[in-house]
C-alpha positions in Angstrom: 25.1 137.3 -23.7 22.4 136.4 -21.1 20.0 138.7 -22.7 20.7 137.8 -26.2 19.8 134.1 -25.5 16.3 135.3 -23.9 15.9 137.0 -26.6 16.6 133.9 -29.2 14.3 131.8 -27.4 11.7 134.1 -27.2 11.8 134.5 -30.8 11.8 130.5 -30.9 8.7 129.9 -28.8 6.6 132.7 -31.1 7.3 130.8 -34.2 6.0 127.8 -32.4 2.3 128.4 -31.5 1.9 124.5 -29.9 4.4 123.2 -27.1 5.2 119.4 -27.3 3.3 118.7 -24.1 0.2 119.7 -26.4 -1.7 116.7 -28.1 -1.5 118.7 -31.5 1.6 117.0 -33.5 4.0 118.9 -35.6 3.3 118.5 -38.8 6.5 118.9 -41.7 7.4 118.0 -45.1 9.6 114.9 -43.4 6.7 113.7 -41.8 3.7 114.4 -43.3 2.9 112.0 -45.6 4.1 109.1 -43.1 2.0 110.4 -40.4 -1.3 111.3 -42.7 -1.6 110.4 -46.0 -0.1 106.6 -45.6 -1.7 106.3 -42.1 -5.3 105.0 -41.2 -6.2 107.7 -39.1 -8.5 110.8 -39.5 -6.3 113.7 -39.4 -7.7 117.5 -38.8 -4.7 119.7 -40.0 -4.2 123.3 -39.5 -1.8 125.3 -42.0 -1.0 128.2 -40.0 2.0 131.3 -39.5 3.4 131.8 -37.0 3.1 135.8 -36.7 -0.8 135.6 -38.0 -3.4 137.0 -35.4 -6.0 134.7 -36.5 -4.0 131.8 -36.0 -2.9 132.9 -32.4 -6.3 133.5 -31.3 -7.1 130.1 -32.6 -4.7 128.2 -30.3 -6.8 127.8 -27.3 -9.6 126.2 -29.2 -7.3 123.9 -31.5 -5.6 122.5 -28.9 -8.6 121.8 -26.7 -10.4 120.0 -29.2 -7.0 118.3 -30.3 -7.6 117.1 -26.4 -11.0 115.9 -27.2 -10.3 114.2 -29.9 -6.9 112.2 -28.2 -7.3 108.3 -29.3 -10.3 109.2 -31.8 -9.1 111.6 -34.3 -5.4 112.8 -34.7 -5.0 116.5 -35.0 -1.5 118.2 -36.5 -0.9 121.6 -37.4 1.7 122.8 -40.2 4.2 125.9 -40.1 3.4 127.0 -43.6 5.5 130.5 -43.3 8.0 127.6 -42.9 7.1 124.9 -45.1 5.6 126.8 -48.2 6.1 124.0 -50.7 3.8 121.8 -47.9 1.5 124.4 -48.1 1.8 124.9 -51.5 0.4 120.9 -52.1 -2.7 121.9 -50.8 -3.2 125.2 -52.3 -3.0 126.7 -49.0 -3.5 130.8 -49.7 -4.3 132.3 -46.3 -4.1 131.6 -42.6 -5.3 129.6 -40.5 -5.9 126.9 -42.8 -7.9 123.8 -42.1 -8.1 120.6 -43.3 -9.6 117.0 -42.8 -8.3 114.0 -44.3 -10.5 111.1 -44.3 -11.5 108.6 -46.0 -9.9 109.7 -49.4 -6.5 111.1 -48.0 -5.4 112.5 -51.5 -8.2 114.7 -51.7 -9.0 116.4 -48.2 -11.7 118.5 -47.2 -11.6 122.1 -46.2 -13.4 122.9 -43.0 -15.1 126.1 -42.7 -17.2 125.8 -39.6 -16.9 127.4 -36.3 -13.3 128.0 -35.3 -14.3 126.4 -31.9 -13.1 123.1 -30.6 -17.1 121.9 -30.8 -16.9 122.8 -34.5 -14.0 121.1 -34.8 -14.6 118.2 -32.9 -18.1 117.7 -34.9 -16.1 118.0 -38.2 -13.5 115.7 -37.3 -16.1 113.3 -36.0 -18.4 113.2 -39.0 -15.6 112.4 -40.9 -14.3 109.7 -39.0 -18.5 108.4 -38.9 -18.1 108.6 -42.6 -14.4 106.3 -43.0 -16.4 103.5 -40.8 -19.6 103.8 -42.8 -17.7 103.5 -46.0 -15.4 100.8 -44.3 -18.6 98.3 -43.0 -20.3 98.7 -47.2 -22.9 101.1 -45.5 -21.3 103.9 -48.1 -18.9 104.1 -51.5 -15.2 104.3 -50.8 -13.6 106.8 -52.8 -12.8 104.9 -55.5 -16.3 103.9 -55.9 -17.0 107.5 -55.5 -14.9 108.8 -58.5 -15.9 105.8 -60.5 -19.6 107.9 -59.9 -18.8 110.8 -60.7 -16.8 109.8 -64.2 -19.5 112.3 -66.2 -19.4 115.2 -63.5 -17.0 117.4 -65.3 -14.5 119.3 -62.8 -14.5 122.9 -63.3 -12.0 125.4 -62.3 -11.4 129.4 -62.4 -8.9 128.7 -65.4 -10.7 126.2 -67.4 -14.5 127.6 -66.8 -14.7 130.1 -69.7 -13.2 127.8 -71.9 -15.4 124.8 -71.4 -18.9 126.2 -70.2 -18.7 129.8 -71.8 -17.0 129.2 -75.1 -19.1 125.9 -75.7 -22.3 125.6 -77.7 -23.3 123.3 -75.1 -26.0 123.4 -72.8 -24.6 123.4 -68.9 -25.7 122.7 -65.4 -23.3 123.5 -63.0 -23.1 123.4 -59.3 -21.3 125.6 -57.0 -20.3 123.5 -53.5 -18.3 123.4 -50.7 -16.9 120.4 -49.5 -17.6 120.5 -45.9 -21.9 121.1 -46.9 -23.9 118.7 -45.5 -26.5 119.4 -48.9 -24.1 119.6 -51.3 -22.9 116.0 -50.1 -26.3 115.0 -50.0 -26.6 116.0 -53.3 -23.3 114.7 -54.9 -25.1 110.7 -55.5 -27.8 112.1 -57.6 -25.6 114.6 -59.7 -23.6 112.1 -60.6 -26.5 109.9 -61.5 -28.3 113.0 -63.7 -24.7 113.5 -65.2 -24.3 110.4 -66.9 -28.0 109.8 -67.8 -27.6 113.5 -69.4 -24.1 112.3 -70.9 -24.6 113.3 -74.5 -27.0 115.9 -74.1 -26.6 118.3 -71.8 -23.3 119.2 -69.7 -22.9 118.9 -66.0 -20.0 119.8 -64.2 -19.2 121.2 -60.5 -17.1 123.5 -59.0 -15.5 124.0 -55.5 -16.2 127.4 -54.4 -14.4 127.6 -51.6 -11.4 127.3 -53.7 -12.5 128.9 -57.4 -13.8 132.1 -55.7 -13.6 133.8 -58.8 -15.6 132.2 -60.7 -17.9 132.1 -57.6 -17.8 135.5 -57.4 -18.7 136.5 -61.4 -22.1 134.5 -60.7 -23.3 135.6 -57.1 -23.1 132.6 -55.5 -23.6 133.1 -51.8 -25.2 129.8 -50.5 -24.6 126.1 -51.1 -25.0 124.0 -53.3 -26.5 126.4 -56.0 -26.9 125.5 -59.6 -27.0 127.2 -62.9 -28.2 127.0 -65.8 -26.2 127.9 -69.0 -28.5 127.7 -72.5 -27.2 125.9 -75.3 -25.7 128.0 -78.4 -22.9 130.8 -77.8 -22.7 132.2 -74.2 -23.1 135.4 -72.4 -24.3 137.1 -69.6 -28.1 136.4 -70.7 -27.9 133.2 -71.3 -26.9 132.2 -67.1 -30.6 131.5 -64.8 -30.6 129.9 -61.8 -31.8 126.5 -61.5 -35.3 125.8 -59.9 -35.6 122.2 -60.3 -35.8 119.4 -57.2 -32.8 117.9 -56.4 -33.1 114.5 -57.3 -31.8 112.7 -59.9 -34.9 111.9 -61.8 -36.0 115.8 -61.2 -32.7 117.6 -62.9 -32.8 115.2 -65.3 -36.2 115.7 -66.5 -35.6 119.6 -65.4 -32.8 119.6 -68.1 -34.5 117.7 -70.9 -37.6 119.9 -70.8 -35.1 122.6 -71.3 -33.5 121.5 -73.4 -36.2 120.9 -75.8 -37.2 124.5 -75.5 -33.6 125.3 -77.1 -32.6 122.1 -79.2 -32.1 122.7 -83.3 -32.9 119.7 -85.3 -30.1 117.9 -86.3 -27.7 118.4 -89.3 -27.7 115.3 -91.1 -23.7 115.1 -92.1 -21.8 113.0 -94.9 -18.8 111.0 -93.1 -16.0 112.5 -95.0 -13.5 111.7 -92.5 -12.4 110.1 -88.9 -13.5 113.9 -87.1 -17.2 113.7 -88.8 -18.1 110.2 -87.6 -16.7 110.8 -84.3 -18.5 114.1 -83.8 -21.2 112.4 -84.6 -21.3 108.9 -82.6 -19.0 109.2 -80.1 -20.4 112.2 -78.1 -23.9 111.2 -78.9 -26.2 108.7 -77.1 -27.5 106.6 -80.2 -25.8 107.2 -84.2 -28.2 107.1 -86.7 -26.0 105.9 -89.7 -27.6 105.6 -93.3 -25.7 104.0 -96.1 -27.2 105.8 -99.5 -27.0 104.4 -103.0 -23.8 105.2 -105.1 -24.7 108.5 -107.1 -24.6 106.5 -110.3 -27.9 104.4 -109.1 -29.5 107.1 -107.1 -28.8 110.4 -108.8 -29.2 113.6 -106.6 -32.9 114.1 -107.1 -33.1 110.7 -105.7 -30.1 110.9 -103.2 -31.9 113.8 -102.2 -35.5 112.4 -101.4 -33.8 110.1 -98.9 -31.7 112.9 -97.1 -35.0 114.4 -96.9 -36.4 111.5 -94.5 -33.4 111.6 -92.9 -34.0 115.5 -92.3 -37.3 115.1 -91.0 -36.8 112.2 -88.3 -34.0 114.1 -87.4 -36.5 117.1 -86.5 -38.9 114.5 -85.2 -36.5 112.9 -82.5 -34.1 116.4 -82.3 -35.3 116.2 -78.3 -33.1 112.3 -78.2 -29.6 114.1 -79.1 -29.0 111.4 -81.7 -26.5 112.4 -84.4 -27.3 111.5 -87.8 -24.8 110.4 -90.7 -24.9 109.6 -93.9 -22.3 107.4 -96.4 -22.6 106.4 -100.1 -22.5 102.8 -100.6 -18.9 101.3 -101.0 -17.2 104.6 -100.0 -16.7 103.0 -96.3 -16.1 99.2 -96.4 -14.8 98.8 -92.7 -18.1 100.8 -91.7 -20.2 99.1 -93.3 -18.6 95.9 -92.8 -19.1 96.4 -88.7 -22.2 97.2 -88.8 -23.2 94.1 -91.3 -25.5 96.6 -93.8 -23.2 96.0 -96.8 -24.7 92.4 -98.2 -28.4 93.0 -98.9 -28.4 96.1 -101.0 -29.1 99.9 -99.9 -30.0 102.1 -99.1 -29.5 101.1 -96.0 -29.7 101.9 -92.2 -28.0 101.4 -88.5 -28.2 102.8 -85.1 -24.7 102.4 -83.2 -24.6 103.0 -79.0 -21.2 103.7 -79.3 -20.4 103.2 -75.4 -21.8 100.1 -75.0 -20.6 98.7 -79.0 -23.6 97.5 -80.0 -25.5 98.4 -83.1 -29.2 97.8 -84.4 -30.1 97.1 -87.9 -33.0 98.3 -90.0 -34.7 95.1 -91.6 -37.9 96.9 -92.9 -38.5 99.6 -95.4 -36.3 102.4 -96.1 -39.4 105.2 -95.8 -40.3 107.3 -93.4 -42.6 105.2 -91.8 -40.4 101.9 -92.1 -37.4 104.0 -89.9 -39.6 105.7 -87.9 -41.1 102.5 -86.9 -37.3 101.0 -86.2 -36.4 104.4 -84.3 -39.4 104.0 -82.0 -39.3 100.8 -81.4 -35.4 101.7 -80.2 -35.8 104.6 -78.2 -38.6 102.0 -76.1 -35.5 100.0 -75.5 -36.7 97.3 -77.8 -35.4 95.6 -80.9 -32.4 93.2 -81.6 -28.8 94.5 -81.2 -25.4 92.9 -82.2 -22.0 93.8 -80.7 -19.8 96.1 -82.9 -17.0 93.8 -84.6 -13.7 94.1 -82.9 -15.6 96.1 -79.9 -14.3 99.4 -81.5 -15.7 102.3 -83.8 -14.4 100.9 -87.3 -11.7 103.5 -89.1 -12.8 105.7 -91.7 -11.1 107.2 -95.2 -11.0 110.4 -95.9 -13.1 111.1 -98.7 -14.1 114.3 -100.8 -17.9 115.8 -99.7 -20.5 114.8 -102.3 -20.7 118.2 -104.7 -25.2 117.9 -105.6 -24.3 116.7 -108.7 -25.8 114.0 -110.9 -23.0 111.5 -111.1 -21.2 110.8 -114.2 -20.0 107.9 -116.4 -16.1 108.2 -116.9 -15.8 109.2 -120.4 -14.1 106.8 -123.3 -11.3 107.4 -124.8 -11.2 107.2 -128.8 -8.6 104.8 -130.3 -6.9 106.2 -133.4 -7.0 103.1 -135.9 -4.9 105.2 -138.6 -1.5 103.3 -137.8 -2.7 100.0 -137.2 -2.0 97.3 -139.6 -5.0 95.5 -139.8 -3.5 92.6 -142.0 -1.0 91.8 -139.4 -1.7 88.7 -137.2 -0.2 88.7 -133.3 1.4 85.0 -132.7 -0.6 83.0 -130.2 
């Protein structure tokens, strides 16, 4: 009996790597969030098992710097052999595992530096620096952060080929790993160059450390590196590297040269329905809308003179990423009805910034030199704008596509006289 209770604690104390006397807390599902996510502290977590080598080797230098650290940083550690579904949270595939939780406790970082307690205390201690810098105004919470980085598409090992590879879009993507010092150094600007590139050219990120697949399929080896995917379909060919500065100002002017090399003029497209004037004004930077004469004033040799005009600004502006739509006059009253181009005849013209609701209308001539003076004098940031009635892109009626045609008068019909008595008087 003596023996077999040895035994049993033997086997108790090897699934416990840390004693209590140790300053690293024991970390479970009961406790976790009370103890990390709703406290104020920096935590530095380790996910480990029990019967792992790498984790056992580990304990000498986890609980020293957990020593280090007492009163400054707490440090916990997590039986994930134990508590899988703890693990689980934060996708926790091998062992050890670590992770810091600072300033943004719902998104932790992984820590990948030297598995000695000086790389663990300079981890912990640059992320508690960085929770009182943030704290004192002298850097963005994490709010403020992901308020940033709205246009910085997240990218993933199960959503990459669908959105980058399967796209027509042109894409800059990073590679990063939380814990690199250049990668965070780079994050500001990226965010910047994504929403000035909103519109035109695709940026997203993704964490390496955790899509290693992805990772993998495009050699990425050092941090933060950046690729380039060309606009049109997507292969193997059409990945480069990125060779730009890392500003914001550089990748975005590194992108737009680009993307001039590749850019097709624009198709100028008839708003048949809710999709086409979406396509074309939501996801673009400025919407070039032109409201044509009804067929039956304007036949299609003349509609067709002024999709010409339309064709070739379109081809002389391509490198903005404006769309450009057409309508025929009366087919879209609530459209042209917000953008106040209905009352003084047509053809007629707007440009819509459909994220900030304002529109600009053309008050010269409709020719090519009368909207390519009103273009220019818009893409200069000048020229008088009006907010979009009800602050909202108006809704649109499905319509058929015009056919080419020359319009047509409705025919008459001819009225058989034979049975009417022409004698006869009606009573008033």
């Amino acid at each position: 009996m003596f023996k077999l209770l040895v035994l049993a604690a033997l086997s108790a104390s090897s699934w416990a790597l840390y004693p209590s006397s140790s300053s690293v807390v024991e970390l479970t599902p009961s406790n976790f969030d009370k103890l990390v996510i709703k406290s104020d502290e920096v935590w530095i977590v380790e996910f480990f098992a029990p019967w792992c080598g790498h984790c056992q080797a580990l304990v000498p230098e986890y609980t020293k710097a957990a020593a280090a650290l007492k009163g400054v940083v707490k440090v916990g550690a997590v039986n994930a052999d134990d508590h899988k579904d703890l693990g689980g949270r934060y996708g926790v595939r091998g062992f050890p595992t670590i992770k810091i939780f600072g300033a943004n406790k719902n998104k932790p970082e992984d820590f990948n530096g030297a598995r000695t307690a000086q790389g663990l205390v300079d981890a912990a201690l640059q992320a508690a620096k960085a929770k009182v810098k943030a704290s004192l105004g002298g850097g963005s919470s994490s709010s403020e952060q992901d308020a940033d980085n709205k246009d910085v598409i997240e990218l993933t090992d199960s959503n990459f080929d669908k959105l980058v590879m399967q796209s027509e879009d042109m894409w800059l993507v990073e590679f990063f790993a939380p814990w690199c010092g250049h990668c965070k150094n780079l994050a500001p600007h990226w965010a910047k160059a994504a929403t000035e590139l909103k519109g035109k050219v695709k940026v997203g990120a993704l964490d390496a450390t955790v899509h290693q697949v992805q990772a993998s399929k495009y050699g990425v080896q050092g941090y933060p590196t950046i690729k380039f995917f060309a606009p049109g379909r997507k292969s193997s060919d059409s990945v480069s590297d990125y060779d730009g500065g890392r500003t914001a100002s550089d990748i975005v002017t590194w992108a737009l040269e680009k993307l001039a090399e590749n850019v097709p003029a624009p198709e100028v497209l008839q708003i048949i329905d809710q999709g086409t004037f979406k396509q074309a004004c939501d996801q673009k930077p400025l919407c070039v809308v032109a409201i044509l004469p009804h067929i039956l004033d304007c036949q299609s040799e003349c509609r067709n003179d002024y999709l010409k005009i339309l064709t070739e600004l379109g081809e002389k502006y391509k490198k903005k990423m404006w769309g450009w739509i057409w309508s025929e006059a009366g087919s879209q009253f609530d459209l042209e009805n917000a953008l106040d181009i209905g009352g003084f005849g047509y053809p007629a013209m707007a440009v819509i910034n459909a994220r900030k609701m304002k529109y600009s209308t053309l008050r010269g001539a409709f020719s090519r030199d009368g909207i390519n003076e009103f273009l220019r004098d818009l893409s200069y940031g000048r020229g008088n704008t009006s907010p979009v009635r009800g602050q909202e892109l108006p809704k649109i009626v499905g319509i058929e596509p015009w056919d080419g045609k020359d319009g047509e008068l409705p025919q008459e019909e001819d009225i058989d006289l034979s049975d009417v008595d022409l004698d006869s008087k009606d009573e008033l």
